[in-house]
N, C-alpha and C positions, 0 to 999 in steps of 0.2 A: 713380685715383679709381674706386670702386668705384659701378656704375647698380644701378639699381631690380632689374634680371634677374637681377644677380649677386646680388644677398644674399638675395633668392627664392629663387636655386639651391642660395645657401650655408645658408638657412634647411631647406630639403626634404633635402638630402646630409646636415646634423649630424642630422636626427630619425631618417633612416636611419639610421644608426649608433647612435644610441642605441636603435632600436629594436632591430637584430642584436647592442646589448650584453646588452641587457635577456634577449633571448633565449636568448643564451650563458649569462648568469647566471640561468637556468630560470624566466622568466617563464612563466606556465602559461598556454592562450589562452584569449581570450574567453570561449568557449563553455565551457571549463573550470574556471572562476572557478563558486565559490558549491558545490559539489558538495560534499560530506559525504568521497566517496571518489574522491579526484580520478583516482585508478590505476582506477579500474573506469571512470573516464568516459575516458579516456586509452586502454585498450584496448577501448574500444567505439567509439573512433573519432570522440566526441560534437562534435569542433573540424570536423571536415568536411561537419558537417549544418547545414542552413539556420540561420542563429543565432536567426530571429524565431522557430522552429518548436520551438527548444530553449528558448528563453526561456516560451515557452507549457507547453512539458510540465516544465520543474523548478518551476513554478508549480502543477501537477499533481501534481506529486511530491513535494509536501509532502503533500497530501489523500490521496494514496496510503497514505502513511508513517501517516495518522492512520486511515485504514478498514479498513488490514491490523492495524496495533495494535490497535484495538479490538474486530475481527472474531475475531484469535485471544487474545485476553482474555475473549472468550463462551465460546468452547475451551475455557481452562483454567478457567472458573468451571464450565461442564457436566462433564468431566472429573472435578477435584478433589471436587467436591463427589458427583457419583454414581460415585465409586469409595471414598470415604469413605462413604457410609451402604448402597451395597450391596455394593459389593466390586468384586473381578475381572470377575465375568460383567456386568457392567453394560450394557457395549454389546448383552446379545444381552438382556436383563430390559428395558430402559430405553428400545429404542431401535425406533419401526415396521421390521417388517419390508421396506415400500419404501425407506426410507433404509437402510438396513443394505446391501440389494441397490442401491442406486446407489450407495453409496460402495464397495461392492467392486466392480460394475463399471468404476468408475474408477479405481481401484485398480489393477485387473487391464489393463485401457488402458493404463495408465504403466507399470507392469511390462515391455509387449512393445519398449518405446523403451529399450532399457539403455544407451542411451551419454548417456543426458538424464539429468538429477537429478530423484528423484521428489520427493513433496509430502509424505513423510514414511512411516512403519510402521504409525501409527496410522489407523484408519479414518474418526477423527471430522475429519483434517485433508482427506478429500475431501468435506466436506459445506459447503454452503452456509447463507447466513444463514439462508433461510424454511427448511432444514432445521433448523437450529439453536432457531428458532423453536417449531418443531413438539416436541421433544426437550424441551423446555424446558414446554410447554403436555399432554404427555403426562405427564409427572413433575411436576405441581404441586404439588405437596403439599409437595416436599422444596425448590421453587425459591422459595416463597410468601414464606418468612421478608424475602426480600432483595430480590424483585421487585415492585412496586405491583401489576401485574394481568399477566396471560399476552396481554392483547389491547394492551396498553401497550408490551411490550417486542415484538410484531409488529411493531407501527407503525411504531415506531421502528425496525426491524431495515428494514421493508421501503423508508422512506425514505432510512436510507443504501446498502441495496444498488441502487438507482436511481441515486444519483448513483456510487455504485462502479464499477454497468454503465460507466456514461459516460464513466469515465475508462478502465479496463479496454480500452475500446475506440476509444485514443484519441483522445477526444473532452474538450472543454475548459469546464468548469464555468463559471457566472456569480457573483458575490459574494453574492448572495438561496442561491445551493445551498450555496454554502460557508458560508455563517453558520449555513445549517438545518442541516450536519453539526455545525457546531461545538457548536450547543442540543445538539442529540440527545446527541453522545457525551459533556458535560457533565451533563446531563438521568442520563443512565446512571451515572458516576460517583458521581454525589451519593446517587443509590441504592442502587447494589450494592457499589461499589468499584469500585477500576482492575485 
């Protein structure tokens, strides 16, 4: 006759084994479940970090995914558009002079780390939003068609690079930031385009 201890014992020993089958048969863990690129979270190690702490930043990592999208969608819309009506020299016609010299000083920063991946050739990919801002309010004339006003798309720029900072630094958004990103970069789309 089998007691109460034993089929406890027998209950805990079969879920063992089914969980070492599970594992045989590449269940991927916890912490690895939900990622987009399960191999990059796999050689980053993401199963050995606190799970609450991982749960907090792939929560983050959507908002990531949606302010880096957005931010280099201002890119190609400053890009395509002033190398279309003035050409080649655009960045040196188009662009202040303090932004020119901060983005090649960053430029030249990431240059001296050669075993790190840079941010790219192009000079407009070390600039920031309020630089993109500025880019964009110094060339009005040609951005005007598509933009409602130069102090509108500030706003809007400087709002999401606040809650940007906050993640950038990780730090953990509340649902009121995350909804105001969500306006904003819909706000933008209905505008310009994506």
């Amino acid at each position: 006759m089998i007691n109460q201890q034993d089929r406890l014992y027998e209950f805990v020993f079969k879920g063992l084994l089914a969980d070492e089958a599970l594992d045989r048969a590449g269940r991927q863990s916890k912490n690895l479940t939900g990622y987009l690129d399960v191999e990059v979270a796999r050689v980053l190690s993401v199963e050995l970090l606190d799970e609450q702490l991982v749960l907090s930043a792939k929560r983050m990592a959507a908002i990531y995914t949606a302010i880096a999208a957005f931010e280099n969608s201002v890119r190609k819309l400053i890009l395509t558009l002033l190398l279309e009506e003035v050409g080649e020299s655009w960045w040196e016609k188009c662009v202040s002079e303090r932004i020119r010299k901060k983005a090649e000083t960053r430029r030249r920063e990431e240059e001296k780390i050669r075993w790190h991946t840079q941010r790219g050739q192009d000079l407009l990919n070390y600039t920031e939003l309020g630089d993109l801002a500025n880019i964009i309010r110094n060339n009005w004339d040609r951005f005007e068609p598509y933009i409602r006003s130069a102090e509108w798309a500030t706003s809007l720029f400087d709002v999401i690079e606040r809650s940007r900072n906050v993640i950038m630094h990780s730090g953990t958004l509340d649902m009121r930031d995350i909804e105001r990103i969500g306006i904003n970069i819909r706000d933008w789309i209905k505008q310009v385009g994506s």
